[in-house]
N, C-alpha and C positions, 0 to 999 in steps of 0.2 A: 308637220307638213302644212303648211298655209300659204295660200296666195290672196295677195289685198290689192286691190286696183285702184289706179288712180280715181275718185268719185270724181274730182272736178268738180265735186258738190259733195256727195250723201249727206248718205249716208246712213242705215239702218241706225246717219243722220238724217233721217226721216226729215221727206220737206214738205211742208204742211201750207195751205196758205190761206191767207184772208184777200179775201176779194173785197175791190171798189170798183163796181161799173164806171167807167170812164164818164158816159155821155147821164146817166143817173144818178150818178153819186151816193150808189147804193152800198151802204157799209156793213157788211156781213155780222160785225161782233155783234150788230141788235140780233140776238136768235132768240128763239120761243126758249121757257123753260123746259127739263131736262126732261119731265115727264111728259112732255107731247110728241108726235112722232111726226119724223120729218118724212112727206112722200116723195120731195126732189132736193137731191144736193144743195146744199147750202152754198153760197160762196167760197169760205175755206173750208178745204177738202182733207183735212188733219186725219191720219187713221189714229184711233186710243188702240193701246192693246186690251185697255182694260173699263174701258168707257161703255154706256151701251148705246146712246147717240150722238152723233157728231155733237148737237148743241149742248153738250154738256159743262155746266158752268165750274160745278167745282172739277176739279181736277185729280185730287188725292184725299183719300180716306183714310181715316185714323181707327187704327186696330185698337180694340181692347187689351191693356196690357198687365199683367201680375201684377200688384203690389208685396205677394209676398210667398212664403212657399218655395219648396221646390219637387226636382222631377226625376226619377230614377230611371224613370221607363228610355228604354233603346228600341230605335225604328226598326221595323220587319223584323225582332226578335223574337213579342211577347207572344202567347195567344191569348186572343179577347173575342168581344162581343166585337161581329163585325157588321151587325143589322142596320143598314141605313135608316137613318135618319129623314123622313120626309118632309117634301116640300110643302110650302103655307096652304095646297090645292090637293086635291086628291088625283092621282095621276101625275103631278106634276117632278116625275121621274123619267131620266134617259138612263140608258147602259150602254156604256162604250166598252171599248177594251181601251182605249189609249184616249184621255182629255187633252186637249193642247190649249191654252190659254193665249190668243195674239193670231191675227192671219201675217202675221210681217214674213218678209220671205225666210225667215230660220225656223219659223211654226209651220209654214207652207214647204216648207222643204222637208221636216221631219215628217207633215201628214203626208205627202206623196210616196214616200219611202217605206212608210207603214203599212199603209196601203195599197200598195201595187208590191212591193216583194217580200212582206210580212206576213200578207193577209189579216192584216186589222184592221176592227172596224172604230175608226176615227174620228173624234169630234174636235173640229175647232171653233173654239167659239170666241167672234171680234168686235166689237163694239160699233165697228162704224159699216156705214152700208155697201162699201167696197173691201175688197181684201187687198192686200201686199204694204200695209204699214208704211214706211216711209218713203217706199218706192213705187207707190202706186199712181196710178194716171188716171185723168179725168178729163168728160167732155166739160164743155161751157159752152151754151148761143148765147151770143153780142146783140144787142137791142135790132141789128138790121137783119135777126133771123139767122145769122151763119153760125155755123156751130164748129169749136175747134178742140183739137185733142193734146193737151198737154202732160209733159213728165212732172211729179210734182219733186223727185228726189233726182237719182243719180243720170249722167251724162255721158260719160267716158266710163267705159269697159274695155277689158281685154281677156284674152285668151276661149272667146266663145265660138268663135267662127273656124278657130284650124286649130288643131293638137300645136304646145299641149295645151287642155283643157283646165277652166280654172275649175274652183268647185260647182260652181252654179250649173255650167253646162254639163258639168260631171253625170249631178241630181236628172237634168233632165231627159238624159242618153240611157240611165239606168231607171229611170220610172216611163218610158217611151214616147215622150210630150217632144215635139218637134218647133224652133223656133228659129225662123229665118232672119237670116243676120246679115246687115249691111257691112261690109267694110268700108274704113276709110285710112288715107296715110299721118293725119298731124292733125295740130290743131293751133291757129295762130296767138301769139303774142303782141300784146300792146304794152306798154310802159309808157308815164306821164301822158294817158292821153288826153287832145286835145291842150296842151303846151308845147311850148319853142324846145323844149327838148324832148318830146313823142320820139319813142323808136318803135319798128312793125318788125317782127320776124318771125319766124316759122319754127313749131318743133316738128319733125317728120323721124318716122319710125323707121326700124331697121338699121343694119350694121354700117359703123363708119360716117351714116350722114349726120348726126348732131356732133360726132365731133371733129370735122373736116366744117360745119357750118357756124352754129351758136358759140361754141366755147373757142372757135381757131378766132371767130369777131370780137368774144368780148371778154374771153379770158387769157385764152395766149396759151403756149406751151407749158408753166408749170400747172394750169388748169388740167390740159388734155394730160401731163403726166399723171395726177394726183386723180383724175375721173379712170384712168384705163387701171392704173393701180390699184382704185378702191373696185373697182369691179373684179378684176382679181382676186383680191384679197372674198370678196364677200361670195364666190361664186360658190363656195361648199355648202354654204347655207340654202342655196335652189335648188344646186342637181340632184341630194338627197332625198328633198322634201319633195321634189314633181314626182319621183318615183313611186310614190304610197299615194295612193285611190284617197278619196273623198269619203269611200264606200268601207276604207278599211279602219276610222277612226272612231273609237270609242272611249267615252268618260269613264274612271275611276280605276279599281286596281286592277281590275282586268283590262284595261287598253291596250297593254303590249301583249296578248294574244294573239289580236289577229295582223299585226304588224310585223308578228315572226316569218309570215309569207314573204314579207322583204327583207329580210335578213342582211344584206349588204347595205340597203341604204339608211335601215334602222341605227347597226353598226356605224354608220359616218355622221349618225344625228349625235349617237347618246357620245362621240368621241367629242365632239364640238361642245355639249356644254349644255346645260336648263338656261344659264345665264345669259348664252348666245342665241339660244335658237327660240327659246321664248320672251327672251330680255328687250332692250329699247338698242337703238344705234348708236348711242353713245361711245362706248367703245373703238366705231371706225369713224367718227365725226374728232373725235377727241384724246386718242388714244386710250389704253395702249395698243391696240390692234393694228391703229394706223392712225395720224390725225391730215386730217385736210386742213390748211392753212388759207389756200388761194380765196379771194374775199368774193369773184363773183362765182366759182364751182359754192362753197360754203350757200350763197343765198338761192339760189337753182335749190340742191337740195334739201335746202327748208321751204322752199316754196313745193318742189314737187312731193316733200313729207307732210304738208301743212295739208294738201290736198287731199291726201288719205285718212291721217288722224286727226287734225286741226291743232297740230302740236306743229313743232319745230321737229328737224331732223334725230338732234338727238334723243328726245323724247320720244321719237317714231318708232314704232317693231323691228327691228334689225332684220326680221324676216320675209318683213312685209319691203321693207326698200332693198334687200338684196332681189327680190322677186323682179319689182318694176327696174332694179337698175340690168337684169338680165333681160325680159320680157321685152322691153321698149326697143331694145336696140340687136335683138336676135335678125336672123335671117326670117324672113317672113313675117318680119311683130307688123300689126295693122291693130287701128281701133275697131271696134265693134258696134252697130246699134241696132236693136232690133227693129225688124220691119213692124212699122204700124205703132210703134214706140214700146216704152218698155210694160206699159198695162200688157203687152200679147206675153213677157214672161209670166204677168202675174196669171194670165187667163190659162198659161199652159199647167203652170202649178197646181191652180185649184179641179184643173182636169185630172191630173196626176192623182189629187186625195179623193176624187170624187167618181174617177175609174172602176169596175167595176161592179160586183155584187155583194162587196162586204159592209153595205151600206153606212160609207164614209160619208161624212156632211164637212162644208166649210158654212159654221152660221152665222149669218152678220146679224146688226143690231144687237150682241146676245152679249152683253154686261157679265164681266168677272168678277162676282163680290168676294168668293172666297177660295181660296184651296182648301180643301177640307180634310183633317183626319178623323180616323176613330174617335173615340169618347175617352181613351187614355193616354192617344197623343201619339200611339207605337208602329200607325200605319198611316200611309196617303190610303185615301178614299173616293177624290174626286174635285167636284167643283160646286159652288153656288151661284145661283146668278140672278142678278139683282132685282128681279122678278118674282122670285122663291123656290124658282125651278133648280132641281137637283140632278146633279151629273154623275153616275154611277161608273168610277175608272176602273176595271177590272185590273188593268195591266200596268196603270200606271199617271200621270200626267206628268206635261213638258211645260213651262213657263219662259215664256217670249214677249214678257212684259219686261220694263228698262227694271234692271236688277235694284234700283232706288225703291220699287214697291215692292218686294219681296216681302217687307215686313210686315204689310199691312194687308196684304195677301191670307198669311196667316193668323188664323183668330183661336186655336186652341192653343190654350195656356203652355200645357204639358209640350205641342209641337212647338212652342215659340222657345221654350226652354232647352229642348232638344237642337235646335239651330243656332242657340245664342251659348254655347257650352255649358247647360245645366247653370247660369247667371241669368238674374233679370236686367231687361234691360235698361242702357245708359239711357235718360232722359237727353240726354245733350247732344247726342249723337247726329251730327251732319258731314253733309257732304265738300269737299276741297272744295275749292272753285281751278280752276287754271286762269282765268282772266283776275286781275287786280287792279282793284279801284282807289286812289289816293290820288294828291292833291296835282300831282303829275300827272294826272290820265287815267285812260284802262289798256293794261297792258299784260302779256302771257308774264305769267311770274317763275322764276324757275324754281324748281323742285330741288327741297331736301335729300339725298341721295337713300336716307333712313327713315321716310317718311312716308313709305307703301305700305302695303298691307303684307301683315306676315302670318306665316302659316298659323302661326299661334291663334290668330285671331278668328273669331267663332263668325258662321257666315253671314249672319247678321249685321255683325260691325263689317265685314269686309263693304259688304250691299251697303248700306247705312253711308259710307263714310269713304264710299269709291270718290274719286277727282272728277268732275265733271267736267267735259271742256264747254268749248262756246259756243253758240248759241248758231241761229242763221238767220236771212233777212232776202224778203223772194220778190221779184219784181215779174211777173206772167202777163206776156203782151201779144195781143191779136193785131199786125197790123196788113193795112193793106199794100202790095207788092206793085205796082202798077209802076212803070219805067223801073223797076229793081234790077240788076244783073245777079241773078246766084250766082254764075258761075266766076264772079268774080268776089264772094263770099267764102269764109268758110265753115264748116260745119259748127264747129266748138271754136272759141275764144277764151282765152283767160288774159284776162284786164288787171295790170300792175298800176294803180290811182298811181303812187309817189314813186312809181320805181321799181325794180326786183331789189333794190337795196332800202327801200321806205325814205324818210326823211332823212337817214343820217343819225339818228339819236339811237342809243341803245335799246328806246321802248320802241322803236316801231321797226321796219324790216321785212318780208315778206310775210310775215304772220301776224302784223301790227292791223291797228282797224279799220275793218271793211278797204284793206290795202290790194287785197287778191278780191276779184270779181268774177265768177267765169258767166261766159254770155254762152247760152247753148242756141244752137239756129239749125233745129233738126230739120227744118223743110228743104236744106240744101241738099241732102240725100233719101228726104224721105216726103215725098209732095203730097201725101194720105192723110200727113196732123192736121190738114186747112184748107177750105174748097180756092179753087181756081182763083186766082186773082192775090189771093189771102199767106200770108207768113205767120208761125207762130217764134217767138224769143220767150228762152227762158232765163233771166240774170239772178244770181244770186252769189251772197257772202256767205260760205259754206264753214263756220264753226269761229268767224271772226266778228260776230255781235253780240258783244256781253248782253245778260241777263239785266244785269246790276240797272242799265240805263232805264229798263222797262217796267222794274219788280213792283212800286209802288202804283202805277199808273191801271187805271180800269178802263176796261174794254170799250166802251161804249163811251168816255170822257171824251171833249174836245181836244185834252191836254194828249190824250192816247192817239186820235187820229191827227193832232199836230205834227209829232212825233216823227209818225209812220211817214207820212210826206215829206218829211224832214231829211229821216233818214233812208228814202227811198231816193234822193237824189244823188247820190253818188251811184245809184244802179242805173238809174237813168243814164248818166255821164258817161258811161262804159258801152251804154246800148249807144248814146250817139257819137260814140266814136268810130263805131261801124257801121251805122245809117244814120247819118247827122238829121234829116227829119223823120225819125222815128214816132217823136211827139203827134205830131199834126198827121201821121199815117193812122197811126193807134183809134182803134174798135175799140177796144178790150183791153181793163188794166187792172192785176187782178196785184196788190200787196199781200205779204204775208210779216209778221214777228215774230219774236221770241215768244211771245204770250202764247200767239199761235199754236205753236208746237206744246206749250206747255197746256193748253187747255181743253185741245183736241189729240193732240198722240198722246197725251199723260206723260208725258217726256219732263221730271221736275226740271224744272226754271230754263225748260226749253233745249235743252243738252243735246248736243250732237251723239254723244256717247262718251263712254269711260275715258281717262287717261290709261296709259300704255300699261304704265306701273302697276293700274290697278285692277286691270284686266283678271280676271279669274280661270287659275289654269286649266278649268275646265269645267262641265258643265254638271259635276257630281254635288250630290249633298249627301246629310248623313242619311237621307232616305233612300233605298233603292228604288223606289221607284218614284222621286221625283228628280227631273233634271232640268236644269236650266237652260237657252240657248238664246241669241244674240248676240248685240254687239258691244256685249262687255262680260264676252267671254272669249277666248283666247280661240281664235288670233283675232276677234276684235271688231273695228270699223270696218264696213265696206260689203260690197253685194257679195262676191266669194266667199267672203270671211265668215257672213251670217249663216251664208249655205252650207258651210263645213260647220260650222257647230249645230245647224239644225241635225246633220246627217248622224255628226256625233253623237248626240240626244237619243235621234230616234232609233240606233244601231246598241246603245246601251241598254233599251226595253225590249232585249230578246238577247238571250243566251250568245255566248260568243261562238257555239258548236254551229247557231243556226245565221250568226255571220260569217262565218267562216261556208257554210255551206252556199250562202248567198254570193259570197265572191265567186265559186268558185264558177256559180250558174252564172254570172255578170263575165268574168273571164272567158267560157265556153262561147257567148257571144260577142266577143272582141268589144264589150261595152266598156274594158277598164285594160 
């Protein structure tokens, strides 16, 4: 059961950014060293899940690892000494019943759920001085005093505002946090802008108008056959999955417990196949299910897949594009934005954990140095934090840090061996890339069809050695509006530089580089992000800027902020194709990079998130009480997607007798 929405951005692709004051030329990467504490936001506003201040220079920590030895011990079987261990201070002990490691919304989502229908009392603890991780917002005042409110991650949602519900709205109907939602119908299209062959068109929601409009102009009838037919074909893969709750999914063997409440739609998932309903779209991109042949339907749904996982269509979730290709074009589909941007989802969340008298904390500045077990390696214990303060988990801890740090997470010998199957580990062990750098360019590479992760493999290597996709690249602009027409704007933009077909070469194409732009221009329905007079734009390349170009270059080099202006002007380009003097209006111009992300979200080499392939089916290990959750865990990318596996997480640290009882209290109030 998953729904993944178009980001148009993300993504739990967490978007982070570096700030240049326009009129200052104040460049954010000079920050203080890591040990000093920041009292006001820095420029780039990167959440770490595992950082403990923004300016935090290194980024990844190296676990202590066996040389040699092994481990017999099994998690939650043995009995042991279960005496904590104290911190460097006297006192410097917490006791929770539930740790969560990351405020990102999949950590935010399990602590509101623990806490409001568990009655636990929760700690989450995030490194940076904001919570919601990739999707969190932030003020900035511009040198003339005005102060403006920006999204720093995703732009396009759906299914918040009217049943059916995706998971995120799910979370927040079932923990009582209330978030008013704008709707809007489409969001416009540009291709080769600003050239002799620019075309403008329009995607708008609901049934029959995209294909009576886009595909009758630019693909013809075997288009419209092969889009009605692939919708057909994929429609078994939605109706089942909308019908199971957010509320009803849980990691590991017990998961189809509480999914026996839906007994018909379970039945139509397990007929369908692991291969289909957890698999990539391959199969209806390419056969044998179905193949699309028509060459502008084929680039549509790589562009509209690219936007969700930064892959191409058939690398994309099969579940997640059967969703958007029902969703978009339903009776009633409309976009969604939260009023006041999407910081008010993050504010209703951390209400959600912080609800109550079970005295729940979401703690920022608070650094995750370790996951901690026993002294034999046979229990989760808690956390440390890089302070020396110790986190005493009674019930359990969740991890909402990118699954890449897993390793380094944990520092008992005995637990690293228990996670790596009783082997020590591969020195060598890294991660895929999806972008590929050779004398050609940088281009998505295609995958091995035997080249996932397979069960066999211990979770270690799975994390270790996930695909990463690519990167992002953020352009945040204050400008002034003075003779502007909104009403002859529109809300969201996605900007095709060379085309929805790219150059024509087999390396480029709607997922080719920095080819997709989306401009988001919330103040056209939402006049609260920017005082009177004032607009805010947000542009970015949402999983289409390799790493590779950036990896050698240091923050703070001439050659680094060469670069960044460099490659900031194709975002520029996109923003002046919808207000050609944007330059000369612009307050406020705030860049962000790859590095960005990688040195403030601890995001390695800046990663949007997992590939499809290597998605992890879910958020179990061999510890019962540690669970995983984000967005490279199944189903993956995207604000939904992170909320259905935080729910997942947090639903697996209590008996299925007392989720099952929780449905049935959430169903008595028509909440599910």
């Amino acid at each position: 059961a998953t729904t993944i929405l178009p980001r148009a951005d993300n993504a739990e692709a967490s978007h982070t950014l570096e700030a240049i004051n326009v009129e200052a030329s104040t460049v954010i990467d000079e920050i203080p060293s890591e040990d000093k504490t920041i009292e006001s936001p820095p420029a780039e506003l990167a959440m770490s899940s595992t950082g403990e201040d923004a300016p935090a220079v290194e980024t990844e920590t190296t676990a202590t690892k066996p040389e040699t030895g092994a481990s017999d011990a099994t998690p939650e079987k043995k009995q042991e000494n279960t005496e904590p261990v104290k911190g460097s201070n006297d006192g410097e002990i917490e006791e929770v019943d539930i740790a969560i490691v990351g405020a990102g919304i999949g950590g935010l989502c399990a602590g509101a759920i623990l806490n409001t229908l568990y009655g636990k009392k929760v700690g989450i603890y995030e490194s940076h001085y904001l919570a919601g991780g990739c999707a969190h917002a932030f003020d900035r005042t511009a040198d003339n005093g005005q102060t403006f409110t920006f999204d720093s991650g995703p732009t396009i949602v759906l299914g918040c505002s009217a049943p059916p519900y995706n998971p995120l709205r799910q979370v927040l109907n079932a923990v009582g946090q209330e978030v008013d939602w704008i709707r809007y119908e489409g969001w416009g299209m540009i291709e080769n802008p600003k050239e002799e062959n620019e075309v403008r068109w329009k995607v708008e929601l609901g049934p029959d108008i995209f294909e009576e409009g886009p595909i009758a102009q630019f693909g013809g009838e075997n288009a419209l056959k092969e889009f009605n037919d692939l919708r057909k074909k994929t429609k078994a893969l939605v109706g089942s999955a909308v019908k199971i709750p957010a509320m009803a999914m849980r990691a590991g063997q017990s998961a189809l417990i509480p999914l026996l409440r839906y007994m018909p739609a379970l039945i139509d998932l397990i007929k369908q196949g692991e291969e289909l309903t957890q698999g990539t779209f391959a199969p209806y991109m390419d056969g044998p299910l179905y193949k699309v042949t028509d060459p502008w339907l084929r680039n549509w749904l790589d562009a509209l897949a690219f936007s969700l996982s930064g892959l191409p269509a058939s690398r994309t979730s099969a579940a997640a594009m059967a969703y958007v290709l029902f969703d978009m074009h339903r009776e009633g589909a409309a976009l969604d934005y939260p009023q006041g941007g999407l910081g008010k989802v993050i504010d209703a969340l951390v209400r959600g954990v912080e609800q109550g008298d079970n005295g729940s904390k979401v703690n920022l500045r608070s650094h995750v140095e370790s996951i901690d077990t026993s002294l034999s390696g046979g229990s989760i214990q808690g956390l440390t934090l890089r302070n020396g303060k110790k986190i005493l988990a009674k019930d359990g801890v969740i991890c909402n840090a990118p699954i890449w740090a897993l390793n380094d997470l944990i520092k008992n010998e005995r637990a690293r061996l228990t996670l790596n199957n009783g082997i020590f580990d591969k020195k060598d062990r890294k991660p895929r890339q999806s972008w590929v750098t050779d004398a050609t360019g940088s281009y998505i590479g295609n995958r091995d069809s035997e080249s996932g992760n397979s069960v066999e493999e211990s979770l270690f290597a799975k994390c270790d050695t996930a695909e990463m996709t690519g990167s992002f690249l953020h352009l945040h602009l204050a400008i002034k509006a003075d003779g502007l027409n909104l009403d002859d704007l529109e809300a969201h933009y996605t900007v095709m530089d060379r085309g929805l077909s790219g150059d024509g070469s087999e390396m480029d194409g709607p997922c080719g580089l920095l080819n997709m732009i989306a401009v988001s221009n919330p103040c056209k329905i939402d006049k609260t992000l920017a005082p009177p007079g004032y607009i805010v734009l947000h542009a970015y390349g949402a999983g289409n800027e390799p790493y590779e170009l950036w990896k050698d270059l240091k923050p703070n080099s001439p050659e680094y902020k060469q670069l960044k202006e460099e490659r900031a002007a194709g975002l520029w380009k996109a923003v002046e194709s919808i207000i050609p003097d944007a330059r000369e209006r612009a307050v406020l111009e705030l860049i962000g990079s790859p590095k960005t992300h990688e040195r403030f979200l601890r995001r390695p080499m800046g990663t949007y998130g997992s590939a499809t392939e290597d998605y992890l089916k879910d958020g179990s290990t061999p510890y019962e009480k540690l669970l995983l959750a984000g967005d490279s865990i199944f189903p993956g990318i995207g604000v939904p997607a992170v909320a259905l596996s935080g729910a997942s997480a947090a639903n697996s640290l209590v008996s299925p007798l007392r989720q099952w009882r929780c449905l049935d209290d959430l169903k008595k109030k028509n909440l599910i």
